[in-house]
Every structure is written in C-alpha cells, then in structure tokens.
N, C-alpha and C positions, 0 to 999 in steps of 0.2 A: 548320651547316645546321640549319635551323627547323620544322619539320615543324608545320602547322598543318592543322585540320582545319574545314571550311566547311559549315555547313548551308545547305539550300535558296538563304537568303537572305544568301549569303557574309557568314553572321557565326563568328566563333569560337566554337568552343562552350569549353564551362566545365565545371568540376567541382563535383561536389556542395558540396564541401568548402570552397570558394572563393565558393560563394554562403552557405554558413551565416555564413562570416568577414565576408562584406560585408554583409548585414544587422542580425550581431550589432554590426558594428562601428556601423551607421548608427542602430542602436537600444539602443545601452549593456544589450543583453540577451548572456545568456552561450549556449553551444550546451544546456548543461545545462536553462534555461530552456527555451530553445524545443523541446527532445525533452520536455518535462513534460504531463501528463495534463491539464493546466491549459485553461482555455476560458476564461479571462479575458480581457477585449479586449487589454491590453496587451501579451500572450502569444502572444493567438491572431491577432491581424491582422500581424504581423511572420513568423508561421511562415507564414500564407497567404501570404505575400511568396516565401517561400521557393518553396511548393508552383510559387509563377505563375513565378517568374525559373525555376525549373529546366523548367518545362514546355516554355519558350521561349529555351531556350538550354544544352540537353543532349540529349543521342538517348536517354535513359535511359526507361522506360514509368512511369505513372501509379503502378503496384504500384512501384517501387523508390524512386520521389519518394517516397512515402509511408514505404517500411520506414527508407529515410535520416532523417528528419523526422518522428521521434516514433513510428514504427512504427504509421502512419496506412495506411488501404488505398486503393485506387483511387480510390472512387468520393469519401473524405473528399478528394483531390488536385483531384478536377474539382470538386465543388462551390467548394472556393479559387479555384482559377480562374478560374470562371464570377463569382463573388464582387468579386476584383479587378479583373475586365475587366469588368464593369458598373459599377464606381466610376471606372476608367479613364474610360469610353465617356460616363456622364453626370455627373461631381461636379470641376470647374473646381479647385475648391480642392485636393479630394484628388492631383489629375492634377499641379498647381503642387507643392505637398508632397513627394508620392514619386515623379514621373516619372522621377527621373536614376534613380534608387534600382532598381526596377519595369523601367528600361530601359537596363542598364549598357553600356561603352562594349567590352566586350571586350581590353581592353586586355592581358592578362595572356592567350597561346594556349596551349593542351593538349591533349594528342594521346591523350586518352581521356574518356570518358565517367562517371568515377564519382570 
C-alpha cells in the first residue's frame, strides 16, 4: 500500500531533502554550497530555486523553507519567490532553461512534509 499525499492541485508533495538533491543534482552544486552565506549568482539563483520548488510543492511555511536552506527567514523565501515567478512569468529563455527543473514531475510520493 502507497500512501500519498495531494495538495490542492493533486500534485505530490515532496520533501525538503528531495528538492535540495534535485537541484544540487541539476546544478553540480553540493547542499554544503547552497546552505553558505554566499550571495553570489551562481549560489544564490539555485537556492532561490530551492526556496520556489519548496514553496509550491511542500505544506512546509516560509520560516521552515528558510531554516532548511541556509537558515534564511521568511521574508528572504518570499522575496525568492517572487524573484523566480517574475523570471518565470516574463523571461522566454529563463522559462525554456529551468522550466522542467522550477516544475518537477513528482514522480518520487511522500507521506510527509519535511
């Protein structure tokens, strides 16, 4: 038996731990990099990655995205967000680049949140 768990929009949710793995994987960064104090773009646009995929596909709150992912707070999570869904919303190329990435298939279900 498989117990999966459906948000709003019958997608699977995911774990923290499973989105740090898929974008370290997708960006040859380690988790050690992406928890680092670092604000460099090559740093910091893959952990905003992180903040947005967990935003939208965990039941987790804004504070716990953040303490996962660098021990960033609330409000550093929305600003990511807001960040990636404006590159989403207007930049063709960016959307072609990291859409699979940004919009994973669920493929892997979990029957918790963290």
């Amino acid at each position: 038996l498989e117990l999966r768990i459906f948000n709003k929009d019958n997608k699977v949710y995911m774990k923290l731990d499973q989105i740090m793995a898929m974008v370290c994987k997708a960006t040859g960064l380690t988790p050690e990099y992406l928890n680092m104090k670092i604000r460099e773009p090559h740093i910091l646009l893959p952990r905003q990655f992180c903040h947005y995929i967990a935003s939208k596909n965990t039941k987790c709150t804004l504070a716990a995205i953040g303490a996962y992912f660098g021990g960033k707070d609330h409000s550093t999570v929305l600003s990511s967000i807001k960040k990636i869904q404006g590159y989403l919303d207007t930049d063709r190329e960016f959307r072609e680049k990291y859409g699979d990435l940004l919009n994973p298939d669920h493929s892997t279900p979990t029957n918790d949140n963290s």
